[in-house]
Residue, then its C-alpha position, 0 to 999 in steps of 0.5 A: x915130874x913123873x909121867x904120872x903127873x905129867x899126863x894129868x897135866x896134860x888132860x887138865x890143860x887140854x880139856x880146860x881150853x876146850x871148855x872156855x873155848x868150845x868145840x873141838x878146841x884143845x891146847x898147843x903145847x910143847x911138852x918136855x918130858x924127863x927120865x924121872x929116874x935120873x932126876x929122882x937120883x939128882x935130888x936125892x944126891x943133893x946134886x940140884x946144880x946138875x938138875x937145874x941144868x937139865x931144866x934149863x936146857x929143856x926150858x931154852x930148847x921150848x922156848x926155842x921151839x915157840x913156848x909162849x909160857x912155861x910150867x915146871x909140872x912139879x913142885x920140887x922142881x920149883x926149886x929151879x924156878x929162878x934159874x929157868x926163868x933166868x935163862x929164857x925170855x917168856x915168862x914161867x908160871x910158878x906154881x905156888x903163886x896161883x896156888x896162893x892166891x887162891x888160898x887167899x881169895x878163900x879168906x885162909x891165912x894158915x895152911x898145912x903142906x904135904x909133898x916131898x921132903x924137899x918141898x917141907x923142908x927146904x924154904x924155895x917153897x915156903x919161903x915163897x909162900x910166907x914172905x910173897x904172900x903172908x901165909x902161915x905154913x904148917x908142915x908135918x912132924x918128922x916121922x909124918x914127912x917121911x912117910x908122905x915122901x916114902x908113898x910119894x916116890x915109892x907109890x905115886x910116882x910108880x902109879x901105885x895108888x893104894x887104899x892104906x897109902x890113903x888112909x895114912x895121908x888122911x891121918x896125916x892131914x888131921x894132925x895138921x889140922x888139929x894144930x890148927x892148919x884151916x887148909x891143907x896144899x897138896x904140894x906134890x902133883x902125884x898127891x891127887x891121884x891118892x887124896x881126894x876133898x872128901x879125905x880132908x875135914x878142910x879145904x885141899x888146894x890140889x896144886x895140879x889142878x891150881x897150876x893147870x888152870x893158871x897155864x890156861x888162864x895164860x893160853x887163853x888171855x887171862x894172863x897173870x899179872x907181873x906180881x904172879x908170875 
């Protein structure tokens, strides 16, 4: 939900559209943004009530304007899907859904998660992931998921992208797969401005991109089916 992340979004839809499209095409979108710090301090505050209703309020407020879809440009925040999507009539592209199928369609049934401490721990996300779609999710060791959640909000978020941030996300990333993980979900969209494939001795699914494509997938007419959304 940084601007960080958000930017990228931005550029992924916009030049996704371009490409199926052609020529000078580029996406309508109505985009929300929020003072990270304030929802930074709700999260950590466990107060998620108080930021569910600033994504609901956001969320009617684009639909009011003309939204035809929604994407929470966040993981985390997912934790609200529920409640946004109860409170709006167009539909709201869960981020773990075309992630998922993804990761299905590539024949990998037991996947590694990085992203905030939030997103591992709590089971709106692999809850999701296990009992939607049968995967098998593998979460780092404790010491292992603070770090990835320190570099995320004290790094990431801030646009700070350094090279010993890199290196301890590949080492992360090899723990889990020497417990057996046959792919790993950046499940944070600031992870992929610090990992790349070639970081990685198996697959990454970069939730950003996964989430992007799936918005334009919807903007241009292939949208997802009722089981996806």
């Amino acid at each position: 939900m940084s601007w960080e992340s958000s930017a990228e979004y931005y550029r992924l839809i916009n030049a996704g559209v371009r490409d199926r499209l052609g020529g000078l095409r580029s996406a309508r979108i109505l985009m929300w943004s929020f003072d990270f710090a304030e929802i930074e301090a709700l999260q950590h505050a466990g107060r998620w009530d108080d930021a569910a209703a600033l994504l609901v309020e956001a969320a009617e407020r684009l639909e009011r304007g003309g939204a035809e879809c929604l994407v929470i440009c966040t993981n985390t925040m997912h934790r609200m899907a529920d409640a946004v999507q109860a409170a709006v009539e167009v539909p709201l592209l869960h981020i773990a859904d075309p992630t998922a199928a993804r990761i299905r369609a590539a024949g990998i049934s037991r996947v590694g998660l990085l992203g905030t401490a939030f997103t591992m721990e709590q089971d709106f996300y692999r809850g999701r992931l296990e009992a939607k779609h049968g995967l098998d999710v593998l979460v780092p060791d404790h010491a292992d998921r603070a770090l990835v959640h320190r570099i995320i909000y004290e790094e990431l978020v801030q646009g700070r992208v350094e090279p010993a941030s890199r290196d301890a996300y590949r080492a992360v990333i090899a723990r889990l797969v020497e417990r057996g993980a046959e792919a790993v979900i950046l499940g944070c969209t600031e992870i992929m401005l610090l990992v790349r494939p070639e970081d990685s001795a198996v697959p990454l699914f970069d939730t950003t991109a996964i989430h992007a494509e799936a918005a334009v997938d919807f903007a241009t007419g292939d949208q997802p089916t009722a089981s996806q959304r």
